[in-house]
Structure formats: structure tokens, C-alpha cells
C-alpha positions as CSV (number, residue, x, y, z in Angstrom):
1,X,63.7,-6.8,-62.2
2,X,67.1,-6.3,-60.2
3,X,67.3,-7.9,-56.1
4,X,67.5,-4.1,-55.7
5,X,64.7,-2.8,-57.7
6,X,62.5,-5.9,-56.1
7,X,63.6,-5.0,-52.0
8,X,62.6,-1.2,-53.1
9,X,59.3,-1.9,-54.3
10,X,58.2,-4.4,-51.3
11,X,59.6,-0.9,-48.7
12,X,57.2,1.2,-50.5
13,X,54.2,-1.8,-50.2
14,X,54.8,-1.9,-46.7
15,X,54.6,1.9,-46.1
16,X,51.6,2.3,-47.8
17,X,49.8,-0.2,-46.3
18,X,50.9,1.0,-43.3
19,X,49.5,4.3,-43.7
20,X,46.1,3.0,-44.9
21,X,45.7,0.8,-41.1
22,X,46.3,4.5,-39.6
23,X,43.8,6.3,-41.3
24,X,41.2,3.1,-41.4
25,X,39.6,4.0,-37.8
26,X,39.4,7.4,-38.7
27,X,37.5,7.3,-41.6
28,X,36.3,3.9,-43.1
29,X,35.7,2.1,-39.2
30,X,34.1,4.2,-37.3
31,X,31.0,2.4,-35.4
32,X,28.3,4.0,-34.6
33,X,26.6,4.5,-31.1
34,X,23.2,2.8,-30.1
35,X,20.6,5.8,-29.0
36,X,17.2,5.2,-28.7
37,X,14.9,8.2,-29.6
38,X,11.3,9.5,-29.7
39,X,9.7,12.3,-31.3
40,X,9.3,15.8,-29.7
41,X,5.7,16.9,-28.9
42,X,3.7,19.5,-27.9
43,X,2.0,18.3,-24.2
44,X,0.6,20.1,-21.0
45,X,3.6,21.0,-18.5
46,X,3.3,22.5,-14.5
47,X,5.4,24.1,-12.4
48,X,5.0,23.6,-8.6
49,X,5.8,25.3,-5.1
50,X,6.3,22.0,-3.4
51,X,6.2,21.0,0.3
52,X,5.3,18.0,3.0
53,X,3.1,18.3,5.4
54,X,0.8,15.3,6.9
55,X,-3.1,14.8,6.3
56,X,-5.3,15.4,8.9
57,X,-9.4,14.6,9.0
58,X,-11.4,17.6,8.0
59,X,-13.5,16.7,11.0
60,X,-12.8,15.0,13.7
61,X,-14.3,14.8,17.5
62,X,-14.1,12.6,20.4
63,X,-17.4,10.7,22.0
64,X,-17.3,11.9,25.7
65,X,-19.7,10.8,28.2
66,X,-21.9,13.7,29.2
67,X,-22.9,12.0,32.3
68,X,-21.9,8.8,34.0
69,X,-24.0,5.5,33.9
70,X,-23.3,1.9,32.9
71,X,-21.6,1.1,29.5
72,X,-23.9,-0.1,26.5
73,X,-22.4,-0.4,22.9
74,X,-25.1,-0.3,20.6
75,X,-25.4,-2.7,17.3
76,X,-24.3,-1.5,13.9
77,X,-27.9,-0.7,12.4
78,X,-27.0,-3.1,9.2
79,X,-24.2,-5.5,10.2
80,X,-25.7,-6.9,13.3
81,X,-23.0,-6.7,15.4
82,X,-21.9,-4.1,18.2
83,X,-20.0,-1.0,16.2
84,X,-16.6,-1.3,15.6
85,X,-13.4,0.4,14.8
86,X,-13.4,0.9,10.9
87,X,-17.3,1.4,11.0
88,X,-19.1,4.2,9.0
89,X,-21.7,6.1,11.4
90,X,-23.9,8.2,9.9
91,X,-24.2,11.9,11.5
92,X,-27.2,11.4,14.6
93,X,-26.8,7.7,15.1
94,X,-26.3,6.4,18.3
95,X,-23.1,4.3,19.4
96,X,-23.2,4.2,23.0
97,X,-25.8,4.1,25.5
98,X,-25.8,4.8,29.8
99,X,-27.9,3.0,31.7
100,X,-28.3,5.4,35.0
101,X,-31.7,4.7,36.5
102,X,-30.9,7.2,39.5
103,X,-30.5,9.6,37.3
104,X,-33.6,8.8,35.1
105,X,-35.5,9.2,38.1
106,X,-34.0,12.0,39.0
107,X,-35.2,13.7,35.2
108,X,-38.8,12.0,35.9
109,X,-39.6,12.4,32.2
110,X,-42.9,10.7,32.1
111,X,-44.5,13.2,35.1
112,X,-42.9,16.1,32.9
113,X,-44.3,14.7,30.0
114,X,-48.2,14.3,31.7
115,X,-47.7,18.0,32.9
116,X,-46.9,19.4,29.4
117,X,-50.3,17.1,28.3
118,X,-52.4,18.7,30.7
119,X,-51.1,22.5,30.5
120,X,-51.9,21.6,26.4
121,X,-55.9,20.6,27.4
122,X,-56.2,23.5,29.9
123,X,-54.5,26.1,27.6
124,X,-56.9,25.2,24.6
125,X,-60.0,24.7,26.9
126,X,-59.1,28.2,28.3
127,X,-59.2,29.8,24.8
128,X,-62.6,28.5,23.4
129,X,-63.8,29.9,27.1
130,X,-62.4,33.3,26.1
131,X,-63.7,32.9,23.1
132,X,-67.0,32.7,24.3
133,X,-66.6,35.1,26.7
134,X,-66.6,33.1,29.4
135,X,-63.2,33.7,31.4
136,X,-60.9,37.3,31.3
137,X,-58.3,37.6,29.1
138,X,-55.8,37.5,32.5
139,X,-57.2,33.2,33.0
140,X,-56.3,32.9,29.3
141,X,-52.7,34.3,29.7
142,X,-52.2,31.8,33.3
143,X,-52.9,29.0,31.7
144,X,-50.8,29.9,27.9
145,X,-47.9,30.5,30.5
146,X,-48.6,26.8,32.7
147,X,-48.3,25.6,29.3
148,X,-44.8,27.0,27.8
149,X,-43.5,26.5,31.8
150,X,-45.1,22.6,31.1
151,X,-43.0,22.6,27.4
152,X,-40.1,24.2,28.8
153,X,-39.8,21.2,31.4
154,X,-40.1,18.7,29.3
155,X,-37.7,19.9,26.7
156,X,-35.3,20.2,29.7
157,X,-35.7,16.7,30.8
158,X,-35.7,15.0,27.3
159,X,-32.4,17.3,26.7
160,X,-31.4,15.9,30.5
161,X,-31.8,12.2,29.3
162,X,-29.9,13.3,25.8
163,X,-26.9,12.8,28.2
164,X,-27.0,9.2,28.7
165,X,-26.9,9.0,24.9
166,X,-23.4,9.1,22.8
167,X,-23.9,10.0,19.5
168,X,-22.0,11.2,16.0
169,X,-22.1,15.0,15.6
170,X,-21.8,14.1,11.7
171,X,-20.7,10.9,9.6
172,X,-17.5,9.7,9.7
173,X,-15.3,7.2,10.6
174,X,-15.0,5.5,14.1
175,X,-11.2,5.6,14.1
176,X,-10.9,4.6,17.9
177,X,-13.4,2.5,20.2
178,X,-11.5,2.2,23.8
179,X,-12.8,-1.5,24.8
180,X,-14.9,-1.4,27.4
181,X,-17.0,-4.1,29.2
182,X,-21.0,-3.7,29.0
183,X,-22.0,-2.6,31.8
184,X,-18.8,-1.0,32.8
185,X,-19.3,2.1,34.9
186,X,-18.1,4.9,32.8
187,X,-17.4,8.5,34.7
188,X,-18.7,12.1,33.2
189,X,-16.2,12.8,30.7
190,X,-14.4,9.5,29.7
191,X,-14.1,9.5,26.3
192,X,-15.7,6.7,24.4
193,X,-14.6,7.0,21.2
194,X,-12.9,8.8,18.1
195,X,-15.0,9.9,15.1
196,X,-13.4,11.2,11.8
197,X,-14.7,12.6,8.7
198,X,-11.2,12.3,5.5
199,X,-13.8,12.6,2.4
200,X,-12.4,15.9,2.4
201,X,-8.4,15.9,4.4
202,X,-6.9,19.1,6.0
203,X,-3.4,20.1,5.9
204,X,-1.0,23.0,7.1
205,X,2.3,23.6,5.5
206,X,5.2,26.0,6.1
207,X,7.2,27.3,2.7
208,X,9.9,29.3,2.0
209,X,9.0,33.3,2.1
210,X,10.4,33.3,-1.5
211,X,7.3,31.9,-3.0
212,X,5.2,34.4,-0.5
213,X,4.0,35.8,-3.9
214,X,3.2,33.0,-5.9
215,X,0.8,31.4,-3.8
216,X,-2.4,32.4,-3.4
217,X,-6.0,31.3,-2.1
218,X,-8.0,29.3,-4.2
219,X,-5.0,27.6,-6.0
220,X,-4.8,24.3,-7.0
221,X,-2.9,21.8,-6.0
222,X,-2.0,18.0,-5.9
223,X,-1.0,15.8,-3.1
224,X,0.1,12.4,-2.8
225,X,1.9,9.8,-0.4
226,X,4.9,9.2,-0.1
227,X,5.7,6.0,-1.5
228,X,2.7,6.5,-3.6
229,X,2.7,6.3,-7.1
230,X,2.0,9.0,-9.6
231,X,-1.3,7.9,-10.4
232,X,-2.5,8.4,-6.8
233,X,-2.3,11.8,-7.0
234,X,-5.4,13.9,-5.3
235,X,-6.5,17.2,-6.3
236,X,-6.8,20.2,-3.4
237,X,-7.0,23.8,-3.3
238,X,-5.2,26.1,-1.2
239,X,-7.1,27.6,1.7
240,X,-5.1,29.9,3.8
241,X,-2.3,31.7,3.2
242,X,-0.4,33.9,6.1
243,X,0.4,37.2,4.8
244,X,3.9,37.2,7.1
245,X,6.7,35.2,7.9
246,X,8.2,33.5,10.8
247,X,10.6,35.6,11.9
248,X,13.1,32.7,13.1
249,X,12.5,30.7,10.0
250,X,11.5,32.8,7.2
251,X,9.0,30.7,5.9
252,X,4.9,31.3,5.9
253,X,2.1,28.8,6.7
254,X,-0.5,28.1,4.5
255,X,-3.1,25.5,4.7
256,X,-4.7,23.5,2.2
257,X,-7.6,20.6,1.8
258,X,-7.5,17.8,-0.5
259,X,-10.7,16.1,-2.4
260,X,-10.7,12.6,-0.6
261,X,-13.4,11.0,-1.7
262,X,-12.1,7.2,-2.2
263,X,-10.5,7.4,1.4
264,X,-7.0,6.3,-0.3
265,X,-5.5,9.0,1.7
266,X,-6.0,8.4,5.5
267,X,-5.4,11.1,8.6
268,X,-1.6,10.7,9.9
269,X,0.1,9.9,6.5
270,X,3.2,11.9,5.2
271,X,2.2,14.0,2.0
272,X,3.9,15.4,-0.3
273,X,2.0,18.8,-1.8
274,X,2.7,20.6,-5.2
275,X,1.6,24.1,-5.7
276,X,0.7,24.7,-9.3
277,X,2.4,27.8,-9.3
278,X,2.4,28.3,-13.5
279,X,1.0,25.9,-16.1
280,X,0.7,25.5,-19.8
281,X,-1.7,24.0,-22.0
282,X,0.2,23.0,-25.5
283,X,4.2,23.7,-25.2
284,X,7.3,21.4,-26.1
285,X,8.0,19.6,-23.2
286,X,10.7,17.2,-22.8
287,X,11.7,14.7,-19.7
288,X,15.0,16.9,-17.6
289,X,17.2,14.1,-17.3
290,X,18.0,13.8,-21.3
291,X,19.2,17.5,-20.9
292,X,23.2,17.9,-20.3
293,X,24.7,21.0,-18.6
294,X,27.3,21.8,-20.5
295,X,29.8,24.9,-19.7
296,X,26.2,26.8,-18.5
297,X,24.9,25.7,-21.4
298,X,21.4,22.7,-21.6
299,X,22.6,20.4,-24.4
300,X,19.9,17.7,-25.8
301,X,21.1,16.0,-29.4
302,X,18.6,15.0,-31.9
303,X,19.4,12.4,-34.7
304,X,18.6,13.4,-38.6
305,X,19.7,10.8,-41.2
306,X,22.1,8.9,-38.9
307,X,23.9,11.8,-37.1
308,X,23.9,13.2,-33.3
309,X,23.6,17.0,-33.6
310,X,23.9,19.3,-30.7
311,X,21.2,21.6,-30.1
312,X,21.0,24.2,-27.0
313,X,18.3,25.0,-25.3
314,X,16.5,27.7,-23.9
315,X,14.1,26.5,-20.9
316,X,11.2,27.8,-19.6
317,X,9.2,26.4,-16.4
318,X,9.7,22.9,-15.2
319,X,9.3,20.4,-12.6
320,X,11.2,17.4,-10.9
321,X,10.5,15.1,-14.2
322,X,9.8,17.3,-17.5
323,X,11.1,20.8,-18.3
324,X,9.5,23.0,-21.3
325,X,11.4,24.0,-23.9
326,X,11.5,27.6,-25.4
327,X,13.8,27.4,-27.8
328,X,16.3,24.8,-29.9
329,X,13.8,22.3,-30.4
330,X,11.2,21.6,-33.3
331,X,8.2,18.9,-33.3
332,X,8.7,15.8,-34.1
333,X,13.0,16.1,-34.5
334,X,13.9,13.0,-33.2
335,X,15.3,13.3,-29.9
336,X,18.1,11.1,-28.0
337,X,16.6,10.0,-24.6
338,X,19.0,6.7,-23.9
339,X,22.6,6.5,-24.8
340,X,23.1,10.3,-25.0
341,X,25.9,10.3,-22.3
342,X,29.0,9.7,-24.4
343,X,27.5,11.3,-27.4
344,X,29.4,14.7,-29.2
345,X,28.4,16.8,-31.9
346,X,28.0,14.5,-35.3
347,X,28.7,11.7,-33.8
348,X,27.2,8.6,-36.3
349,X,24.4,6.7,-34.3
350,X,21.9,3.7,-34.9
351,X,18.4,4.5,-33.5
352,X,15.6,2.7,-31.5
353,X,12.4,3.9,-30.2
């Protein structure tokens, strides 16, 4: 072979293995994107009217002092100590005591309770007289009207002593307990204390007049706190719902009450409430953040045999965390749920669940 045959042939070497580094990445090098996936399924979905209200006691009251007298807090019936804040009080029992022997004088409950005794013994003796024909039928009706004057009285006197006694209109909570000293001289009306019922919480919330026609007495609903998790979540049930709306804010009040049962939620917490406005029992759902929007267009990408392929979606109702899917989505296609972001159609992928 000539010098010039030999520099020919190394030129044409050079080019072609030239071209072949250009068209390497393109075809032969390509590396493939790490996804991880999981399998489409048929699951329950809701959508929600959402709003924040705070929880307030079903049933609440404050222990006043009917009438004034010396201060007395009366021991917990099992845990032998005076009651405290945080106690359970069943509905009846007594928490505070007056001592006010003026005024139990005043009330004289034992004379009133000899006088009812005796009207009793005359108004029967007076009746087997009658009966006998002994007495008029005028003696029998004195002494039947001494004795309901006698019963009156004394139901008026025990209802006057009822004063000096402080107790729960129903069980509850005692949420506040002012300290006091025993034997401290408390005025009519001072309060004494703050009962509250949450097995059951109350709450009012204002929503946009947009959703005036998708909620409704008697609709469910769940609550939590915020800064709750998920699986705090209470079930409730709309109460109220205003048929107009604020004319300054356009919104409408409705109020609600949540099942509280446990006491996790407590009076004067923040709550976050969701409607269940729609619901469906068996439909695709997927989570919304693997969905892409995409020229007005929801783009997901599911993986068959190796390969990212674009699918669009039609959506039906959703919520903050899952969406249902209507259309462009078959169960149990593998979806891409991580390491979609810098995926295009056909890209080559390597999966993990």
C-alpha cells in the first residue's frame, strides 16, 4: 500500500468513528430515569365544602350562688378530695354548699314540715268522720285545703333552702373552679364555677354563598384539629343551615355538632370542618400531586415494559389529597408517583414500588 493510499484510509477511520461517538448518546447510551410506581385501584373518594370554625361545649352553664351564705366545697363522692377543675360531675350532684343559718331560720323548715304532718292526720281523720257521717262535707273540704296550704309551705321552704345548694344542671366537666376559701362569704350571684358537657361539641361556620346549594341539614361531615393528624378525624352532621346570605360578606352560617365521645376534641380549639358535599363508593382514585398541568391539559404517565407513556386525564370530584379519575386510566396500569417531574412521553425508565 502507497504513503498515500495508507493517510487516505486512516481519514476515512477517523471520520467514521467520529460519526459513531455522535450518534452513541442518541441511540445506544441512553440511561434510563428512576420512577417508582404503584398500581391503579378502584377506592372510596369525597369531595368536601370545607371551612374553620372553633368547637364549643354542647352544654355549658355557670354555677351561680342563688343566695349568699358562707363558702363550702363539697368532696368528690369517689376520690375523697374536695372537687376540682378537670372533675366529672354527674347531672344533680352537689359541688358547693352555703352555710346561712339566718336565713335557715328565716325558711323554718322543720315548723313547716310539723304543720304539713299535722294538716296530713287531720285531713285523713276528717275523711273517715265524713265517712261515717259524722262531720259535713264543708269540715272535710277545710281541712283537705289546711293540708295542700301545709304541702304548699313546705315545698316552698325546701325549694327556699334549694338555694343554699349549688348543683350540676347535667354531667359535665367542671372546666373552672374560682378558688375560694371555706368559709368565704360569697354574695347572691357570684359565680362558683363553670360546668361543660363536649361528648357531643357545637360549632357555627360562615361559607361562601356559592355552596348555598350543596349543603344541606342532616349532612355529614368530619372535623379535626388543626395540627391534628388524619386519623383524628371526628364524624358530625350538619345542623342549621341559613337560607340567606350576609349581605356585606356573601357568605351563609350554618352550624354543625360533632360526635365527641373520647373528649380528644376540647371547647376553644381551632377546627377544621369538611362538608361531604359528593362521594363515591368504588371509582379510580389517584393522589393530585402525581397529576401535571400541562397546556390545560392533567398529564399522569404510566410505565409498560420499561417506557413512560403519557396519558390525559379526565377528572371528576376531588379533594385536597386524591382526585377521581374519569377517564385515561385503567386498573392496575402501573402509575408513576415519584420521579415523574422530568419525565416526557416514551421516555425509558427503571421502576420501584
Amino acid at each position: 500500500m502507497t504513503m498515500r493510499q495508507t493517510i487516505a484510509t486512516s481519514l476515512l477511520l477517523v471520520v467514521a468513528l467520529s460519526g459513531c461517538d455522535e450518534e452513541g448518546p442518541q441511540i445506544d447510551v441512553e440511561s434510563a430515569i428512576p420512577v417508582r410506581v404503584e398500581a391503579v385501584q378502584r377506592q372510596p373518594i369525597a369531595e368536601y365544602v370545607s371551612a374553620t370554625s372553633t368547637a364549643q361545649a354542647l352544654n355549658a352553664a355557670t354555677l351561680t350562688a342563688l343566695q349568699a351564705g358562707e363558702y363550702q366545697l363539697q368532696p368528690h363522692p369517689t376520690a375523697g378530695r374536695p372537687y376540682a377543675m378537670g372533675d366529672a360531675i354527674a347531672e344533680g350532684a352537689l359541688v358547693v354548699r352555703l352555710h346561712n343559718p339566718e336565713f335557715e331560720n328565716q325558711v323554718s323548715i322543720e315548723s313547716k314540715r310539723l304543720q304539713y304532718q299535722s294538716a296530713q292526720r287531720e285531713f285523713e281523720k276528717q275523711k273517715v268522720l265524713h265517712e261515717k257521717g259524722g262531720i259535713t262535707l264543708r269540715e272535710v273540704t277545710d281541712a283537705e285545703r289546711m293540708f295542700i296550704d301545709a304541702d304548699y309551705a313546705l315545698e316552698n321552704a325546701q325549694l327556699q333552702l334549694a338555694r343554699l345548694e349549688v348543683r350540676a344542671p347535667f354531667s359535665g366537666i367542671l372546666a373552672d373552679l374560682p378558688h375560694r376559701s371555706v368559709g368565704e362569704l360569697v354574695e347572691t350571684g357570684a359565680e362558683l364555677g363553670r360546668l361543660m358537657d363536649y361528648e357531643t361539641l357545637y360549632a357555627e361556620v360562615s361559607l361562601p354563598g356559592a355552596e348555598i346549594d350543596r349543603v344541606h341539614p342532616d349532612q355529614s361531615l368530619i372535623a379535626m384539629a388543626y395540627g391534628g393528624s388524619d386519623s383524628d378525624t371526628l364524624s358530625g352532621v350538619i345542623e342549621q343551615v341559613s337560607p340567606v346570605l350576609d349581605a356585606d360578606s356573601r357568605m351563609f352560617k350554618a352550624t354543625l355538632r360533632v360526635a365527641n365521645e373520647e373528649l380528644s376534641l376540647r371547647p376553644g380549639m381551632f377546627l377544621k370542618i369538611d362538608i361531604i358535599a359528593e362521594e363515591r363508593d368504588s371509582t379510580i382514585v389517584i393522589a393530585r400531586d402525581v397529576v401535571t398541568d400541562r397546556d390545560g391539559r392533567h398529564v399522569v404517565y404510566i410505565v409498560d415494559k420499561g417506557i413512560a407513556l403519557e396519558r390525559q386525564l379526565e377528572l371528576g370530584i376531588g379533594n385536597r389529597q386524591a382526585v377521581e379519575v374519569l377517564s385515561g386510566l385503567d386498573v392496575d396500569e402501573e402509575l408513576v408517583v415519584e420521579g415523574f417531574e422530568t419525565l416526557r412521553d416514551r421516555s425509558r425508565v427503571k421502576t420501584g414500588r
